[in-house]
ROBALUM-665465 format. One record per residue: chain; x, y, z of N, C-alpha, C in turn; residue in one letter; residue number from 0. Coordinates in steps of 0.2 Angstrom, whole numbers, plus 2048, in hexadecimal, padded with zeros to 3 digits. Example, Ala and Ser with C-alpha at 12.3 -4.5 7.8 and 13.67 -1.06 7.14 Angstrom:
<atoms>
atom chain->A; n.x->842; n.y->7E4; n.z->827; ca.x->83E; ca.y->7EA; ca.z->827; c.x->842; c.y->7F0; c.z->827; resn->A; resi->0
atom chain->A; n.x->840; n.y->7F5; n.z->823; ca.x->844; ca.y->7FB; ca.z->824; c.x->840; c.y->800; c.z->827; resn->S; resi->1
</atoms>
This chain:
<atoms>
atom chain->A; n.x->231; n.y->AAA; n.z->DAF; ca.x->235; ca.y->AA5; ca.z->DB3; c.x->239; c.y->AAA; c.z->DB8; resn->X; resi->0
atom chain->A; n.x->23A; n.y->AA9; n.z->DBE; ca.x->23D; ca.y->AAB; ca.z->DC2; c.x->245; c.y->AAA; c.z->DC2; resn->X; resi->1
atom chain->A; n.x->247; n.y->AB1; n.z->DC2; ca.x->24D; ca.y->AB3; ca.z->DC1; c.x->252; c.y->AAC; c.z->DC7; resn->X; resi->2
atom chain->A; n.x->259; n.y->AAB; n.z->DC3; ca.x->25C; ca.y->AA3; ca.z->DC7; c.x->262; c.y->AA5; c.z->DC7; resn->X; resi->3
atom chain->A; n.x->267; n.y->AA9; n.z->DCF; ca.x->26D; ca.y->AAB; ca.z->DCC; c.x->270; c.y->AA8; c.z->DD5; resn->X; resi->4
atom chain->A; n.x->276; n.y->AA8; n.z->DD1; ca.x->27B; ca.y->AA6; ca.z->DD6; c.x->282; c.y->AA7; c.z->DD3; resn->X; resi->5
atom chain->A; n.x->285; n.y->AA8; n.z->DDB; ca.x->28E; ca.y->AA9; ca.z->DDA; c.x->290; c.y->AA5; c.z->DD7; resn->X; resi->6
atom chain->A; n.x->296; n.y->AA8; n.z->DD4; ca.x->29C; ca.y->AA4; ca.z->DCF; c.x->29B; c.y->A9F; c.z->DD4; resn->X; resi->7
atom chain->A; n.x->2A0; n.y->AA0; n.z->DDB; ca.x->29F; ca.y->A9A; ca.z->DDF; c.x->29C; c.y->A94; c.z->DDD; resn->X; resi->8
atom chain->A; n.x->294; n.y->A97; n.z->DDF; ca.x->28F; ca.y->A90; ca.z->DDF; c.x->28D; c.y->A8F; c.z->DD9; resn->X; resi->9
atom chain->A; n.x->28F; n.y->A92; n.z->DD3; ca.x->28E; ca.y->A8D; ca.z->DCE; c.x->294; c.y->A89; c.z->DCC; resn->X; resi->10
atom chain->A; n.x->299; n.y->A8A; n.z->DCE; ca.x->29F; ca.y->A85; ca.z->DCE; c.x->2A0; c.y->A81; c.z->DD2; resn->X; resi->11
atom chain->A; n.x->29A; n.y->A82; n.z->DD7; ca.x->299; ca.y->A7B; ca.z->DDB; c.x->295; c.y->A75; c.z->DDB; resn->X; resi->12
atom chain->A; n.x->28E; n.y->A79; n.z->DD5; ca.x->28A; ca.y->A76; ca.z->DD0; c.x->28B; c.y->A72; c.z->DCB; resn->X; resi->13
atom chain->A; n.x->28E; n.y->A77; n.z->DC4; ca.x->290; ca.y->A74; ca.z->DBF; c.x->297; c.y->A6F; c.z->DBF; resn->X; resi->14
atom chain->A; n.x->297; n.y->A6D; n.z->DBB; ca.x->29C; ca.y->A6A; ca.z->DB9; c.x->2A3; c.y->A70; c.z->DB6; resn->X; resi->15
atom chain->A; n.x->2A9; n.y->A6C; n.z->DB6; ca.x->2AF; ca.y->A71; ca.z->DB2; c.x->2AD; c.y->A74; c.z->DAB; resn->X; resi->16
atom chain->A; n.x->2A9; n.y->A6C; n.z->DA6; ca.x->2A7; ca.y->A6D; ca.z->DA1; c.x->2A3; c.y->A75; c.z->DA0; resn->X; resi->17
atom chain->A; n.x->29B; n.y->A73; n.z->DA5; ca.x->296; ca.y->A76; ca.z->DA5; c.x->297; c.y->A7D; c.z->DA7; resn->X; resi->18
atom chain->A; n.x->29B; n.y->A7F; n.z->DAE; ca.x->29C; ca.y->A86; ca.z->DAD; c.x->2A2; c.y->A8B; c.z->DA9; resn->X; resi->19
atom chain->A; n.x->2A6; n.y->A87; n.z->DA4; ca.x->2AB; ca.y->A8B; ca.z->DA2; c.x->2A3; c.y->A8B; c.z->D9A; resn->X; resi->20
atom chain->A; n.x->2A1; n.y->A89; n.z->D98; ca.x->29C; ca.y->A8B; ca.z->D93; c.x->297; c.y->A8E; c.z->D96; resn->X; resi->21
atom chain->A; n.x->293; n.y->A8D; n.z->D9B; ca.x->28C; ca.y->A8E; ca.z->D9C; c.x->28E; c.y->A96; c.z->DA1; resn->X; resi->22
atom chain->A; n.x->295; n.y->A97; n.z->DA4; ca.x->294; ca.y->A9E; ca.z->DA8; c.x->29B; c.y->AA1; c.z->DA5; resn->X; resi->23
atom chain->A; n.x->29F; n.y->A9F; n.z->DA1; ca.x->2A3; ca.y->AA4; ca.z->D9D; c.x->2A4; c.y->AA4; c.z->D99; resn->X; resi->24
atom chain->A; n.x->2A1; n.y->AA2; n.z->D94; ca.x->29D; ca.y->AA2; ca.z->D8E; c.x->2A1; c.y->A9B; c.z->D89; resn->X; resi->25
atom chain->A; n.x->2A5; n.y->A97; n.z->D8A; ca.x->2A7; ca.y->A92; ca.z->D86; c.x->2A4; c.y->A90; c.z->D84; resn->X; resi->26
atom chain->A; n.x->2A6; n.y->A88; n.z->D7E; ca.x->2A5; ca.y->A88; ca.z->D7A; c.x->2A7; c.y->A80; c.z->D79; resn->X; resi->27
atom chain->A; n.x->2A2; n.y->A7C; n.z->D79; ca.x->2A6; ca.y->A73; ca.z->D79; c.x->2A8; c.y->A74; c.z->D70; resn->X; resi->28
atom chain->A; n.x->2AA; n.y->A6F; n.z->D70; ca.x->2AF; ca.y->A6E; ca.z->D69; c.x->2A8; c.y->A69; c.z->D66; resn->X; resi->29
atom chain->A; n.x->2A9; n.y->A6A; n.z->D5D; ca.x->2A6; ca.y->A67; ca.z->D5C; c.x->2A2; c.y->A60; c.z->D5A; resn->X; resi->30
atom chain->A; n.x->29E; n.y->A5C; n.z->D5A; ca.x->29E; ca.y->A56; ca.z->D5B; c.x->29F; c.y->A52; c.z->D5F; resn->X; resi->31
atom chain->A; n.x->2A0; n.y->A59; n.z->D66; ca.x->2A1; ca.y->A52; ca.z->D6C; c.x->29C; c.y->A52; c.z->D73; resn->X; resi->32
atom chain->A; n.x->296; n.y->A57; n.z->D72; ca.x->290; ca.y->A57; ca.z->D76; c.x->28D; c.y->A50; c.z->D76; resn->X; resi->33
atom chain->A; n.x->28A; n.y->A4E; n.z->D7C; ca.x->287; ca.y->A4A; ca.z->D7C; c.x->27F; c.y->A49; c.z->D7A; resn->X; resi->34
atom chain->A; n.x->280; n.y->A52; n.z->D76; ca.x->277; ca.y->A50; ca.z->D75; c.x->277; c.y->A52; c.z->D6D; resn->X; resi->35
atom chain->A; n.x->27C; n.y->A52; n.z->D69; ca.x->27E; ca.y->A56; ca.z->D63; c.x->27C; c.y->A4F; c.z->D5F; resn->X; resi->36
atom chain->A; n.x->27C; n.y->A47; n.z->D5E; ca.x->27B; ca.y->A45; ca.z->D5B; c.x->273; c.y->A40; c.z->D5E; resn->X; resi->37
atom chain->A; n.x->271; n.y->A43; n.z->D63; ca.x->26C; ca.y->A42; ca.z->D68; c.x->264; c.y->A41; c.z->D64; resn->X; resi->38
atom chain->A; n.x->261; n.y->A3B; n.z->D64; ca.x->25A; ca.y->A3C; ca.z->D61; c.x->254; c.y->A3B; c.z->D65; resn->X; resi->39
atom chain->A; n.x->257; n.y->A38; n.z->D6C; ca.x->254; ca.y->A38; ca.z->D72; c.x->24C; c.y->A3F; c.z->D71; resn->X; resi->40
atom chain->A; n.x->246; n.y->A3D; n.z->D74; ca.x->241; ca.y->A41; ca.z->D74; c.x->240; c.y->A44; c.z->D7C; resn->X; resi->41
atom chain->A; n.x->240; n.y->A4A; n.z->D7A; ca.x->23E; ca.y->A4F; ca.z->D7F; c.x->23E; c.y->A54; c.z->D81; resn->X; resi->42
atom chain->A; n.x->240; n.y->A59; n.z->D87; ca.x->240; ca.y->A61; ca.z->D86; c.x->247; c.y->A61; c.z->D8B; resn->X; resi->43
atom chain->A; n.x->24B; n.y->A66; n.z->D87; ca.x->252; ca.y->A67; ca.z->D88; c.x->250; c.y->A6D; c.z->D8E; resn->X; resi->44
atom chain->A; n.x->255; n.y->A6D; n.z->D96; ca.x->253; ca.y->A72; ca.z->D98; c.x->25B; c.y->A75; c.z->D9A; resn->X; resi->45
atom chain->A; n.x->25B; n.y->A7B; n.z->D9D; ca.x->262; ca.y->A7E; ca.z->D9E; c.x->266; c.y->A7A; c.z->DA2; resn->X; resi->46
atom chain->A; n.x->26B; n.y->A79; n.z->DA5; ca.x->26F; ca.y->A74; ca.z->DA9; c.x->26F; c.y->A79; c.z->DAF; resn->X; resi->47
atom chain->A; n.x->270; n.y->A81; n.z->DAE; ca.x->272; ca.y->A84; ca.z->DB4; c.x->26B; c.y->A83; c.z->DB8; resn->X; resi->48
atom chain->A; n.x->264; n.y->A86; n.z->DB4; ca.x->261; ca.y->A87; ca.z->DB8; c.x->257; c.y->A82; c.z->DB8; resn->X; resi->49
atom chain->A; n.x->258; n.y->A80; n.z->DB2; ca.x->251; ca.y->A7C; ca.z->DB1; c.x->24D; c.y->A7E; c.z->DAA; resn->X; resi->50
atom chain->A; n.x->250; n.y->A84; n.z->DAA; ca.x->24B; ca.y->A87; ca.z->DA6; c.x->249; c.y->A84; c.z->DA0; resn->X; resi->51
atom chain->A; n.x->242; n.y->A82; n.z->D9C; ca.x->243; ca.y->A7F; ca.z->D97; c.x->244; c.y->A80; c.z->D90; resn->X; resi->52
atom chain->A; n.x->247; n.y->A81; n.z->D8B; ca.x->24A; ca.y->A84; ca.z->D88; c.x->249; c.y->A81; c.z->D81; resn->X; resi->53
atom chain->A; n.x->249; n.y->A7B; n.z->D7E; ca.x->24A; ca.y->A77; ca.z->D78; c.x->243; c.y->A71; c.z->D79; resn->X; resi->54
atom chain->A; n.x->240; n.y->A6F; n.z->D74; ca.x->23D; ca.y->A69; ca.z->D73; c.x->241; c.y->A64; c.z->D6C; resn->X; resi->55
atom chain->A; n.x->241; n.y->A5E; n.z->D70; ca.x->246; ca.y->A59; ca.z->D6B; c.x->242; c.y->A59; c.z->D63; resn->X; resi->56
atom chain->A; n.x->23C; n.y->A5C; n.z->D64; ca.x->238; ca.y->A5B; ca.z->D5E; c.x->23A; c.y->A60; c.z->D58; resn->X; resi->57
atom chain->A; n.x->23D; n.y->A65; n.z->D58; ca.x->241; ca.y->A69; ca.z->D57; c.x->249; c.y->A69; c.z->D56; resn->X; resi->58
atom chain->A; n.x->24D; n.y->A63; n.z->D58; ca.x->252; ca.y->A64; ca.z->D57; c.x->253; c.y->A60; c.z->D50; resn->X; resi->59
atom chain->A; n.x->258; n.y->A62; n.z->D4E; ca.x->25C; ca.y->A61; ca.z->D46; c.x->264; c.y->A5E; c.z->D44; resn->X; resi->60
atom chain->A; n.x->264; n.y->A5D; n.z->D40; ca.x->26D; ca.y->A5A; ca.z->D40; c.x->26F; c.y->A60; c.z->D3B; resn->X; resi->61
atom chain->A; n.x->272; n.y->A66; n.z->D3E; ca.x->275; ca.y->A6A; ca.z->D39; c.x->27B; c.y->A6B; c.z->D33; resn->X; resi->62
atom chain->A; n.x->27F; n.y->A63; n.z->D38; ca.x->284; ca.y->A61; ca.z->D38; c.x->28B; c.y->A66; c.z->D3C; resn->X; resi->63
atom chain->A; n.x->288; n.y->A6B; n.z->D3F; ca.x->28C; ca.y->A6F; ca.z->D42; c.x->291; c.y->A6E; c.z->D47; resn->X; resi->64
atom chain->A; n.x->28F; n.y->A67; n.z->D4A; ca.x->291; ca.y->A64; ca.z->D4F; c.x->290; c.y->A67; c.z->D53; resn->X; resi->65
atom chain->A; n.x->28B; n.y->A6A; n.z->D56; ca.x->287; ca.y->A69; ca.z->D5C; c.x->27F; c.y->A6A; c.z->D5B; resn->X; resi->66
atom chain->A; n.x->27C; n.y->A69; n.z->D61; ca.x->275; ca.y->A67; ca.z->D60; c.x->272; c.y->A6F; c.z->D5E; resn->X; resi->67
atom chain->A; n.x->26D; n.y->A6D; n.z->D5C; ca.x->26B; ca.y->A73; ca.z->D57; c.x->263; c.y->A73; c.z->D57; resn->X; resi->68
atom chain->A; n.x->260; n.y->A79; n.z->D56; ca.x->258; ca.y->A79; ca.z->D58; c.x->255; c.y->A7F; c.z->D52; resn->X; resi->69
atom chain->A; n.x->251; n.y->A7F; n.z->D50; ca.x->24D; ca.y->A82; ca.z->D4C; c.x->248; c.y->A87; c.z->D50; resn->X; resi->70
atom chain->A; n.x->245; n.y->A85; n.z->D54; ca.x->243; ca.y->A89; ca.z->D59; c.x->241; c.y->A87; c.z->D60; resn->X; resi->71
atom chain->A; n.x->241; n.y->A8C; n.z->D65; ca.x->242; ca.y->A8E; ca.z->D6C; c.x->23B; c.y->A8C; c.z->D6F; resn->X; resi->72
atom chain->A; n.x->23B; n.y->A88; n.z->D75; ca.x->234; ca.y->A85; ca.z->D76; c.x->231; c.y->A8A; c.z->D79; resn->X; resi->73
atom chain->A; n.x->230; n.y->A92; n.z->D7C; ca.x->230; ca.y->A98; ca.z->D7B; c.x->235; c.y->A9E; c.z->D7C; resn->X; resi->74
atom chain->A; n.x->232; n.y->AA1; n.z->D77; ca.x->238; ca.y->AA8; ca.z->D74; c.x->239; c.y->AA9; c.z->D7E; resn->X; resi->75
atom chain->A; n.x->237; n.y->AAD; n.z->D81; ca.x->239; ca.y->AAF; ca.z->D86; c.x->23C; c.y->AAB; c.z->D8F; resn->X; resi->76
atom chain->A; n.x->23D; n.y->AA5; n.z->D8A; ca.x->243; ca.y->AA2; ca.z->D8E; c.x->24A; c.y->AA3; c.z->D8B; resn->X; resi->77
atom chain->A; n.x->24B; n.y->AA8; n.z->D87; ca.x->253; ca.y->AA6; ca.z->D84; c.x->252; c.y->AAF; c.z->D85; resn->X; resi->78
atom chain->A; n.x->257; n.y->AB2; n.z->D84; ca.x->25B; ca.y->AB8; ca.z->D83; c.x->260; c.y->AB7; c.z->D7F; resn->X; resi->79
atom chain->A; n.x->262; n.y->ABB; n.z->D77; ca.x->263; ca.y->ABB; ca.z->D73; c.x->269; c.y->AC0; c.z->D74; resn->X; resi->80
atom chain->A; n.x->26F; n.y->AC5; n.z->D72; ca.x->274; ca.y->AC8; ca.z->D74; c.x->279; c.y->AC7; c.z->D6D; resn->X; resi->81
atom chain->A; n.x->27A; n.y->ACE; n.z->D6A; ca.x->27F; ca.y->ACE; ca.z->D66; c.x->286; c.y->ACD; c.z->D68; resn->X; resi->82
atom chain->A; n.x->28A; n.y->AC8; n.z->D65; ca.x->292; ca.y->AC6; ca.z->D69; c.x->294; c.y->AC7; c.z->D62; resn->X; resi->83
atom chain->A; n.x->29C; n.y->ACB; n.z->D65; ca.x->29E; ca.y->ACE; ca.z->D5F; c.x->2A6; c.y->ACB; c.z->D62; resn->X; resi->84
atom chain->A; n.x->2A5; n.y->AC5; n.z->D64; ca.x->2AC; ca.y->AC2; ca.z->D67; c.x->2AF; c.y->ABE; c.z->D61; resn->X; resi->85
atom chain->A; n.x->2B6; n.y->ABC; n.z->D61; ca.x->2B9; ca.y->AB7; ca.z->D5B; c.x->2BA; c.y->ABA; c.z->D55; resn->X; resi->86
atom chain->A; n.x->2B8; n.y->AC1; n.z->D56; ca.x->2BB; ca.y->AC4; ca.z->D4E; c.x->2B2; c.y->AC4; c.z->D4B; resn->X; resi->87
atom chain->A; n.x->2AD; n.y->AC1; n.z->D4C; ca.x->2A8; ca.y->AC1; ca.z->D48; c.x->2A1; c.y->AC5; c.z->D4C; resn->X; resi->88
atom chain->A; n.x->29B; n.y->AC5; n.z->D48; ca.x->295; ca.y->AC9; ca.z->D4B; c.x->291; c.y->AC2; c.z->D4B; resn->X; resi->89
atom chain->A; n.x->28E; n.y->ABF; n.z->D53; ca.x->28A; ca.y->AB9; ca.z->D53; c.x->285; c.y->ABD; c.z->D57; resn->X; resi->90
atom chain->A; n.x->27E; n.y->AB9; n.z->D59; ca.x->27A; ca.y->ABB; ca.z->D5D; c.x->27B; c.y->AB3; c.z->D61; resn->X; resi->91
atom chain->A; n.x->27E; n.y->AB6; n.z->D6B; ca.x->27E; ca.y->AAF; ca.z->D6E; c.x->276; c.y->AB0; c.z->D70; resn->X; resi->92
atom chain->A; n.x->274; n.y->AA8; n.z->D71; ca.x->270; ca.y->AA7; ca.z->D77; c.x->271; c.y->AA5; c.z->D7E; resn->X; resi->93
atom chain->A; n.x->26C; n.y->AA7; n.z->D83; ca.x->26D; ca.y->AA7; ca.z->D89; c.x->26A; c.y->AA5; c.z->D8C; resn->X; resi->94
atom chain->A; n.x->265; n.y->AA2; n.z->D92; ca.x->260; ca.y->AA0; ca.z->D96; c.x->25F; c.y->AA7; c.z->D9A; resn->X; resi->95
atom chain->A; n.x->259; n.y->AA9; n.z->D98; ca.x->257; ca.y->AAD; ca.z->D9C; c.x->257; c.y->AAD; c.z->DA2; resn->X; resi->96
atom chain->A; n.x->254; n.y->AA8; n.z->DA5; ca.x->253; ca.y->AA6; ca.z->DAC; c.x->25A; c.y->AA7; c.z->DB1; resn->X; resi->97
atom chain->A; n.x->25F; n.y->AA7; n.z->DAF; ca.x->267; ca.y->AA7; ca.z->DB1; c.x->26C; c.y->AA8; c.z->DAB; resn->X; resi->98
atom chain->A; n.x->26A; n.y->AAA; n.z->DA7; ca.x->26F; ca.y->AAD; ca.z->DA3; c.x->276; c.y->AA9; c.z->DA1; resn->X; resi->99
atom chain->A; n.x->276; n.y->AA1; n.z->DA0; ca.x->278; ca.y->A9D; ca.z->DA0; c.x->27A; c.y->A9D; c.z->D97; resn->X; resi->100
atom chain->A; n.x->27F; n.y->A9F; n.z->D95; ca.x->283; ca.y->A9D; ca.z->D8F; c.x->27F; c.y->A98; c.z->D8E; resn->X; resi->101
atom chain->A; n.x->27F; n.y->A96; n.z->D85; ca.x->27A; ca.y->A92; ca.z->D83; c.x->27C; c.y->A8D; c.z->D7D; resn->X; resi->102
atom chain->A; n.x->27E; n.y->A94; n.z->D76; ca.x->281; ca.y->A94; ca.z->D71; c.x->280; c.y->A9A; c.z->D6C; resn->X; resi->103
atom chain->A; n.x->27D; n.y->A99; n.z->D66; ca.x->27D; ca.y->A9C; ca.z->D61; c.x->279; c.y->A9D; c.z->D5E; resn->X; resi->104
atom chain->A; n.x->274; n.y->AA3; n.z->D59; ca.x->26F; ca.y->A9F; ca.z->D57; c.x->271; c.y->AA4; c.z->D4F; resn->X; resi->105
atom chain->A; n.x->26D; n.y->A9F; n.z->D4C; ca.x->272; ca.y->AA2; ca.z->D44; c.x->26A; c.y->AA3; c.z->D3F; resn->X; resi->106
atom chain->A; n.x->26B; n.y->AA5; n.z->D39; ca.x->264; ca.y->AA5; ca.z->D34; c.x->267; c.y->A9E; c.z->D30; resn->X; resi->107
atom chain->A; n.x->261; n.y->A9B; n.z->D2F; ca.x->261; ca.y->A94; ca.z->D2B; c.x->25C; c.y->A93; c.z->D29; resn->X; resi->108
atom chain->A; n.x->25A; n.y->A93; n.z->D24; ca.x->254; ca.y->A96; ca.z->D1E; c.x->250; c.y->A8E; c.z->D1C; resn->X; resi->109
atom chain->A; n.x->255; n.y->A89; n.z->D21; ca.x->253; ca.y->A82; ca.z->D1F; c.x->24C; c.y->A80; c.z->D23; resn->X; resi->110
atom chain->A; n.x->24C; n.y->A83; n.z->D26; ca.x->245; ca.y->A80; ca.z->D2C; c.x->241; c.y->A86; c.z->D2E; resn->X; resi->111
atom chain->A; n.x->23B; n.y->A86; n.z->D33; ca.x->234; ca.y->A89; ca.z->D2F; c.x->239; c.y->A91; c.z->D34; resn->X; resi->112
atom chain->A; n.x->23B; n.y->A90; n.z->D38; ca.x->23D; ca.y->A99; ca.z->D3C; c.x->241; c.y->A9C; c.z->D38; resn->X; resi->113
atom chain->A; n.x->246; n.y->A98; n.z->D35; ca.x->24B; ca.y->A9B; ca.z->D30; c.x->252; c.y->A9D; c.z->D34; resn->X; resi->114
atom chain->A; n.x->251; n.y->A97; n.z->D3B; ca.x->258; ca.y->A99; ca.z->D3F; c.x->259; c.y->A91; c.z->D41; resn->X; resi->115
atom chain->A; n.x->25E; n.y->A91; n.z->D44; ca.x->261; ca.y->A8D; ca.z->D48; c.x->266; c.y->A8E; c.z->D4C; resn->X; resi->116
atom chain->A; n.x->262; n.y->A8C; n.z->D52; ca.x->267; ca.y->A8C; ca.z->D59; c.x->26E; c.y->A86; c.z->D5A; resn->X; resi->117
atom chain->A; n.x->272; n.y->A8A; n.z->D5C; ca.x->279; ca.y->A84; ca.z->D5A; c.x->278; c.y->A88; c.z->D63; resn->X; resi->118
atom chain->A; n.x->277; n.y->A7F; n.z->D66; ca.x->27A; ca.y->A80; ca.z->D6E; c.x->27D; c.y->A7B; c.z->D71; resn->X; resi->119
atom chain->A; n.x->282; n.y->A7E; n.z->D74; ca.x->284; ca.y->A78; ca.z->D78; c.x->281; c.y->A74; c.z->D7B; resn->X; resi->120
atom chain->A; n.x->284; n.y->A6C; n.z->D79; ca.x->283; ca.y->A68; ca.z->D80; c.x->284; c.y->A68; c.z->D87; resn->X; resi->121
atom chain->A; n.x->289; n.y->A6A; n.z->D8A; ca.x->288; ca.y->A6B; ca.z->D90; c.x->284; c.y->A6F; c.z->D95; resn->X; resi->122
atom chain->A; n.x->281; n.y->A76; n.z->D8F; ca.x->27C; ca.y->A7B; ca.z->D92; c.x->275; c.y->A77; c.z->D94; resn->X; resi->123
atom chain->A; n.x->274; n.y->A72; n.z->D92; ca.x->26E; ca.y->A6D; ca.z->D93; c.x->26D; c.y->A67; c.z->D95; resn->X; resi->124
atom chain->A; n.x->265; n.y->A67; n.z->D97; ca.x->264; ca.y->A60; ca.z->D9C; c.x->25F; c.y->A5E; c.z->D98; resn->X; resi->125
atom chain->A; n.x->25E; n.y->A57; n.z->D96; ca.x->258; ca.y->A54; ca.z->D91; c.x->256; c.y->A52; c.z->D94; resn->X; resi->126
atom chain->A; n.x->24C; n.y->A54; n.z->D96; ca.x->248; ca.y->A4F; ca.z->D9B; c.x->245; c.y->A4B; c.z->D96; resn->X; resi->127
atom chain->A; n.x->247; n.y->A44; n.z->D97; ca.x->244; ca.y->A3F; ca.z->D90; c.x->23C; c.y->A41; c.z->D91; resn->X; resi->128
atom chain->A; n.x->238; n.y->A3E; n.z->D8A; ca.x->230; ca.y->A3E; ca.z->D89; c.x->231; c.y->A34; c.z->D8A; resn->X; resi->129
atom chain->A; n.x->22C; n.y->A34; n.z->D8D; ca.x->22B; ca.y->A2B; ca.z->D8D; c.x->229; c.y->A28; c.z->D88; resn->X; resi->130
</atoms>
């Protein structure tokens, strides 16, 4: 995929307040209040900054975490993984590769077949429904 970047500027003229204080400096929505976190709608979730496609609804889970959560990645090399050693703890964030767009978090979860789970924000995503 072809690298997708733009000035602070223009992505603040893009996104929403929501979307850029999570998706370009690395925030974080509270949780249970995404619009895709209780979401059973089908389809493929793609980045909000830039398109990229990122998550299949067929894959996503109720982790109870309050936010939308995935098992796994609809391919490994559209995300970029990053040890974040912010808030006192050691997580690994994800990213979109494509733009480099904050995402969430991905943790080990031994519940489902990868043995992870992606905790991302909702407003890092755009759901193209399946008919």
């Amino acid at each position: 995929m072809t690298s997708y970047r733009l000035t602070e500027q223009q992505w603040q003229e893009k996104l929403t307040p929501e979307q850029f204080d999570i998706c370009r400096k690395k925030g974080t929505e509270r949780p249970f209040t995404g619009k895709y976190t209780e979401s059973k709608k089908r389809g493929v979730y793609h980045c909000v900054c830039c398109g990229n496609r990122l998550f299949d609804s067929e894959k996503k889970f109720d982790s109870g975490s309050g936010w939308p959560s995935f098992w796994a990645v609809i391919e490994a090399g559209n995300i970029t993984e990053h040890v974040d050693e912010s808030h006192g703890m050691r997580r690994v964030e994800v990213t979109c590769q494509a733009c480099d767009a904050h995402l969430g978090h991905v943790f080990e979860y031994e519940a489902y077949p990868t043995g992870l789970r992606y905790c991302i924000n909702s407003a890092s995503l755009q759901l193209v429904e399946k008919s």
